[in-house]
N, C-alpha and C positions, 0 to 999 in steps of 0.2 A: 504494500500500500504506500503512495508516494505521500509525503509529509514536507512541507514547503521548509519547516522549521523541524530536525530531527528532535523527538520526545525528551532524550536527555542533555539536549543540548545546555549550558547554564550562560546565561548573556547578563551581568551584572545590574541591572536597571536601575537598581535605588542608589548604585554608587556615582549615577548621574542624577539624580534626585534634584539639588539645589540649583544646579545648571538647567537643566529643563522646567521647573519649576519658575525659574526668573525667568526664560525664555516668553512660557506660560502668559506671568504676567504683563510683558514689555508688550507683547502681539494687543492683551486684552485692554491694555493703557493704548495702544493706538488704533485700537478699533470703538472704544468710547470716544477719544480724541476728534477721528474723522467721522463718529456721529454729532457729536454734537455743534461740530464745525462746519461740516459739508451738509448734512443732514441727510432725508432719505429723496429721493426722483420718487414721489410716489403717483402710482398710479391710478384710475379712475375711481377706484374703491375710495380711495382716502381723499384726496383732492378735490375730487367732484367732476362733473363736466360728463361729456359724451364719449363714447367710443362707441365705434362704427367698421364693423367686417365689412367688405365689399368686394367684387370679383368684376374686373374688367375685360372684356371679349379679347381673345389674341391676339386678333386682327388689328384691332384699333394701336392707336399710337399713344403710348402710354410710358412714362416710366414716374419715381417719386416725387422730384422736382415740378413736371409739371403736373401732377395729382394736387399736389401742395399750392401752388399759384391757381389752377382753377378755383379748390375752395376758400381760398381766399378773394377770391373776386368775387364772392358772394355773401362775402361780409365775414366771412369766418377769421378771429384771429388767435394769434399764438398755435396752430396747427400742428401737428405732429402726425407723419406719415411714416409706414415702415411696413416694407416688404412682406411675404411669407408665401408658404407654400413652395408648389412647385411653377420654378418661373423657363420651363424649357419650351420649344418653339410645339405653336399647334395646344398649348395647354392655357386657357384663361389665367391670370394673373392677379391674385389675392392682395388685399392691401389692410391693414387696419389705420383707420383715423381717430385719431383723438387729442378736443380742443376742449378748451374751458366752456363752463356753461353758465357765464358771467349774464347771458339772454334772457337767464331764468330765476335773477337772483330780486327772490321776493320782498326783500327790505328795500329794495330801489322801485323796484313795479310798484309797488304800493306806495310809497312817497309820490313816486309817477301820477298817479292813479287820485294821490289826495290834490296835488296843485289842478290837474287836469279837472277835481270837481267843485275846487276852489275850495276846498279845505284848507287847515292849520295846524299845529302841532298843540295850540291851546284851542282847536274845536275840528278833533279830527271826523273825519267822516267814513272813513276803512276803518271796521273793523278787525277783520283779517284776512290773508293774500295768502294763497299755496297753491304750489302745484303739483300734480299729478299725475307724473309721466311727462311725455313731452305732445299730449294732444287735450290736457284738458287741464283748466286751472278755474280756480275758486275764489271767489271773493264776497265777503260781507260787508255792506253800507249799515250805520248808525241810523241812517234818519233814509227814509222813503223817498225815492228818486223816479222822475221819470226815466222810462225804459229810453227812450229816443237818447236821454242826456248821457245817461251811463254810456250808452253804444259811442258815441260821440266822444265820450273823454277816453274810452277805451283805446279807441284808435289813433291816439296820439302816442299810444304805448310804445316804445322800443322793443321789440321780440325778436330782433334779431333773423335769424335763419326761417323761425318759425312763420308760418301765414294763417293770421286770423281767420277764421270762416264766420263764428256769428257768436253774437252771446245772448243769454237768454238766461229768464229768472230759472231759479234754481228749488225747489222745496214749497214750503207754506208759502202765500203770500206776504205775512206779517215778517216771515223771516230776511226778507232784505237779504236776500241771499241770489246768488248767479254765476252762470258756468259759461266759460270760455272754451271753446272748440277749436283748436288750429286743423290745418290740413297735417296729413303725414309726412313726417321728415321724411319718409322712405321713399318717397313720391316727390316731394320737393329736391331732394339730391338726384333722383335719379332722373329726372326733368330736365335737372340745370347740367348733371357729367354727360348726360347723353349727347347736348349738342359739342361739347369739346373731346368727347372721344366716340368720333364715331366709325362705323362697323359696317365694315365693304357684305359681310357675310350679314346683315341685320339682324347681326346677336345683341339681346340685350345687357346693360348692366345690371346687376344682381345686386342688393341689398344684404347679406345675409344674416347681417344682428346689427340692434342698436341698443345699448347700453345707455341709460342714463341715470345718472346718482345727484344728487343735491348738496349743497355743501354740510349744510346741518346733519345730513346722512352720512355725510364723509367724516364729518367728526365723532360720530357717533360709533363708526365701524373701528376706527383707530381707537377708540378708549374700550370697544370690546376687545379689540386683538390684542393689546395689552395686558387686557383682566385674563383674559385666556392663558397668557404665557404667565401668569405671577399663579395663576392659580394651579395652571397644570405643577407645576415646582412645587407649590404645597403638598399638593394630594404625593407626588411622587417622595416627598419628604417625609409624609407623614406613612406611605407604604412602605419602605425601604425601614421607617423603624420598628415597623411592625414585624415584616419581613427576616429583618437580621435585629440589628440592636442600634442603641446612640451614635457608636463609636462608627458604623458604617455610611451615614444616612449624611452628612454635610458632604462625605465625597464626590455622593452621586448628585447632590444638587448642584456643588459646585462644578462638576463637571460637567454637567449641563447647561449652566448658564456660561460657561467658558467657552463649549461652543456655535450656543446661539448667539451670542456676542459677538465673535469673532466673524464667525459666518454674517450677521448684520455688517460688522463693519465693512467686510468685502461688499455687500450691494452701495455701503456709501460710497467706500473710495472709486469705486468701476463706474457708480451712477447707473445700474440697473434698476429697472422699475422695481417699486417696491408696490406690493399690493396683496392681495387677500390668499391668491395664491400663495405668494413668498410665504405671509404667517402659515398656512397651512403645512410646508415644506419644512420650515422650524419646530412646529410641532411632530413632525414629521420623524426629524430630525433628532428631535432630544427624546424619542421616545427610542429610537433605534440607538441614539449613542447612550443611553442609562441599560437596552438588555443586553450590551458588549460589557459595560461596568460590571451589570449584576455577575454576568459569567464569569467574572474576571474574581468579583469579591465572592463569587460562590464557592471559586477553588481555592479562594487566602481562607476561608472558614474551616475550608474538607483539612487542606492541609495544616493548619496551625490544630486544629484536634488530633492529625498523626502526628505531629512531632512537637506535642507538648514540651516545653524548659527552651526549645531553640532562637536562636536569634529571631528577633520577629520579622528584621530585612530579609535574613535568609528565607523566611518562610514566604515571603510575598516575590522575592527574585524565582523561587522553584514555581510558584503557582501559577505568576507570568509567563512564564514559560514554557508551560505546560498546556496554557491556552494559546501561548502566540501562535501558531499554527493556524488551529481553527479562526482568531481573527483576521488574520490578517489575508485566510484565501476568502472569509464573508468580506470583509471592507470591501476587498479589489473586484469582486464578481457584481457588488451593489455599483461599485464606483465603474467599470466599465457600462453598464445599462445607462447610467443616470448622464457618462459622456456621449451616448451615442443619441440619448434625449436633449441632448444641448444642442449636439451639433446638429440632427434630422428634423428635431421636434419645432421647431418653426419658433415665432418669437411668442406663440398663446403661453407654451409651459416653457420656456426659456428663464422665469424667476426663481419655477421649482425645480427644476435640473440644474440649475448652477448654484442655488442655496444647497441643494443633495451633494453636489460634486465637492465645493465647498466644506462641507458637514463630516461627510465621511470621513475625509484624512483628518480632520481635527477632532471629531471624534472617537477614532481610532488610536489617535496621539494620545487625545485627555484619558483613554482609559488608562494606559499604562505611567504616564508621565503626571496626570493631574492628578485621579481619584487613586491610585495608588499610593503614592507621597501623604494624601488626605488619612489616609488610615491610620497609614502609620504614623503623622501626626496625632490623632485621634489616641494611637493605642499608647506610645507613650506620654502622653499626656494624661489618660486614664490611671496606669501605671504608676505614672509620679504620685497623684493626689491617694491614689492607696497607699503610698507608700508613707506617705505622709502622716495620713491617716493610721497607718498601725504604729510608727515613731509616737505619734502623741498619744496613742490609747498603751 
C-alpha cells in the first residue's frame, strides 16, 4: 500500500513550534492589516445594486469594452462587466453586469417625491417609500391627494434605467396608499442591446437572471454573515469541549479563525469579490479545517493514553505523524478539485474556489503548526497550575 509519508517516519514539528507559530501570526497581523485598510470588493449581496446574467448571439459584434459603453449610454453608471462561460467561435457569449442601484434608493425618491408634492421636513406629506423588486414600488401620503397630482409629481421622479408604466391607488381608500409599476428591466435592456449588437442570424439576446438587492438589505446580509461566523466558532467551541476537554477546545477555535482570517485577507489584498458565496466557502472552510484538527487531536489523545509519563512534544510529534499521510493526500485531492473550479468554473463560483484553494493549504498548515502548538500550550499550562496546586496543599 503506497503511503505519501512512511508510518514510522519521525519529522520533529514542535521543535519548529515558535518559528511557525510567529510565522502564524505575522501572515494573520497582515491579513487584518489589509482588511481593515483595503477593505473587502464586495459584491451585490452586500453593497446593493443589480446584477444581471446575459448571453449575447455569436454573430453579433461584441466584446466587454463595448458591452460596458452601451450600458452606459443608457444612463447606467459605475458598470462592471466581466466575461464567462465559454467564449469559442459559433458559441453565444455570456457576460455578467453589475452596477449600483443608487435608481432605487428610497430616502432620495421620497425626499423627491415630498418637494414634487410640495411638502417639508416640518409638514411632511410621505409617509413611507419602498420598493419591491425592480417592477413595483410603494408609497404612503399623510393627507388625501388627488390621483391626477400624485401621477404628476411622480413623474418628475428620477428612476433611472427603470420606465414608469402607471400608478394607481393601492389598498383601502382611506389608506392613502399607491403602487408604482415600471416596465421590465429585462425588456428595457434587451430593447436598448438589441439595436447595438445586432445579429446577421436574428438571434436574440437573452436575459438570463436579474439580481437585485437594496442597500438596507445589503447591510442586513453583512451583519448576518458575520453572526454566522462568530457563532459557528461558539457552537464549535463549545463541541470540541464537550467532545474532548478544556485543554483541547481554544486550538480548534483558534485554528479556525486563523484561517478564515487569513483566507479573508487574500480576497482583500487580490480584490476579489467578496459576497454570500465567499461567506459560505468560509464556512465551508473552517468546518473542513476543524475535522483535519479533530483527526489530528484525536490521535495526540489515542497516543498520550499509550505512553502515559512521556514527553508530551514527543507524544504530539509521533501522532502528527502518524496522521500526516492521510492529511496531506485529503488536502491535495480537495485542493486539486477546488483548482480546477477556479480555473473552469467561470467567474459565478470563482469566490468559493479561491476562498477553498486558499483555505486548504492554511488549513492544512494550522493543523499541525497552529492547533498543535495550542495544546500543548494548553497542557503545560494545565500542568503548571497543578502543580502548583499540590506545592501549596
Amino acid at each position: 500500500m503506497f503511503e505519501l509519508i512512511p508510518y514510522g517516519t519521525k519529522i520533529p514539528f514542535m521543535k519548529y513550534k515558535f518559528l511557525m507559530v510567529a510565522f502564524s501570526v505575522i501572515m494573520s497581523a497582515l491579513s487584518l492589516y489589509f482588511i481593515i485598510t483595503k477593505g473587502f470588493n464586495y459584491g451585490v449581496d452586500f453593497s446593493g445594486g443589480v446584477q444581471i446574467v446575459l448571453s449575447l448571439p455569436a454573430d453579433s459584434p461584441h466584446d466587454v469594452e463595448r458591452l460596458r459603453k452601451s450600458l452606459e449610454s443608457l444612463g447606467i453608471k459605475e458598470v462592471s462587466v466581466q466575461s464567462f462561460g465559454t467564449q469559442f467561435e459559433k458559441k453565444d457569449a455570456e457576460y455578467i453586469v453589475h452596477f449600483p442601484g443608487e435608481f432605487t434608493n428610497e430616502a432620495h425618491l421620497r425626499a423627491n417625491l415630498e418637494k414634487a408634492l410640495q411638502g417639508s421636513p416640518s409638514n411632511p406629506r410621505v409617509a413611507a417609500f419602498r420598493f419591491v423588486g425592480m417592477e413595483r414600488a410603494y408609497f404612503t401620503l399623510l393627507k388625501d391627494t388627488p390621483i391626477d397630482q400624485v401621477r404628476a409629481a411622480v413623474k418628475t421622479l428620477p428612476f433611472g434605467i427603470l420606465e414608469l408604466v402607471d400608478v394607481q391607488p393601492f389598498g383601502r381608500e382611506t389608506s392613502n396608499e399607491y403602487q408604482m409599476n415600471f416596465k421590465s428591466i429585462q425588456e428595457t435592456l434587451k430593447a436598448a442591446l438589441t439595436k447595438d449588437f445586432p445579429s446577421a442570424s436574428q438571434k436574440t439576446i437573452v436575459i438570463e437572471k436579474v439580481d437585485f438587492v437594496g442597500a438596507k438589505v445589503g447591510k442586513d446580509l453583512k451583519l448576518g454573515a458575520l453572526l454566522s461566523l462568530i457563532i459557528t466558532g461558539l457552537l464549535i467551541f463549545v463541541f470540541i469541549f464537550i467532545r474532548f476537554d478544556l485543554n483541547y477546545a481554544p486550538g480548534v477555535v483558534v485554528a479556525g479563525v486563523h484561517d478564515v482570517l487569513i483566507t479573508a485577507g487574500a480576497f482583500s489584498y487580490f480584490g476579489f469579490e467578496f459576497d454570500l458565496t465567499t461567506v459560505a466557502a468560509l464556512l465551508t472552510l473552517a468546518g473542513y479545517s476543524i475535522n483535519d484538527t479533530i483527526i489530528v487531536y484525536d490521535r495526540i489523545r489515542e497516543v498520550s493514553l499509550q505512553l502515559k509519563g512521556k514527553k508530551f512534544e514527543d507524544v504530539i510529534d509521533l501522532a502528527v505523524n502518524q496522521t500526516l499521510s492521510r492529511t496531506i493526500i485529503t488536502s491535495l485531492t480537495v485542493f486539486i478539485v477546488s483548482v480546477v473550479m477556479w480555473i473552469y468554473g467561470g467567474p459565478v463560483i470563482h469566490g468559493f474556489s479561491f476562498a477553498l484553494c486558499v483555505g486548504i493549504i492554511v488549513g492544512t498548515y494550522s493543523s499541525v503548526f497552529v492547533a498543535a502548538p495550542m495544546i500543548l500550550l494548553m497542557e503545560n499550562f494545565t500542568q503548571s497550575r497543578q502543580a502548583k496546586a499540590r506545592r501549596a496543599a
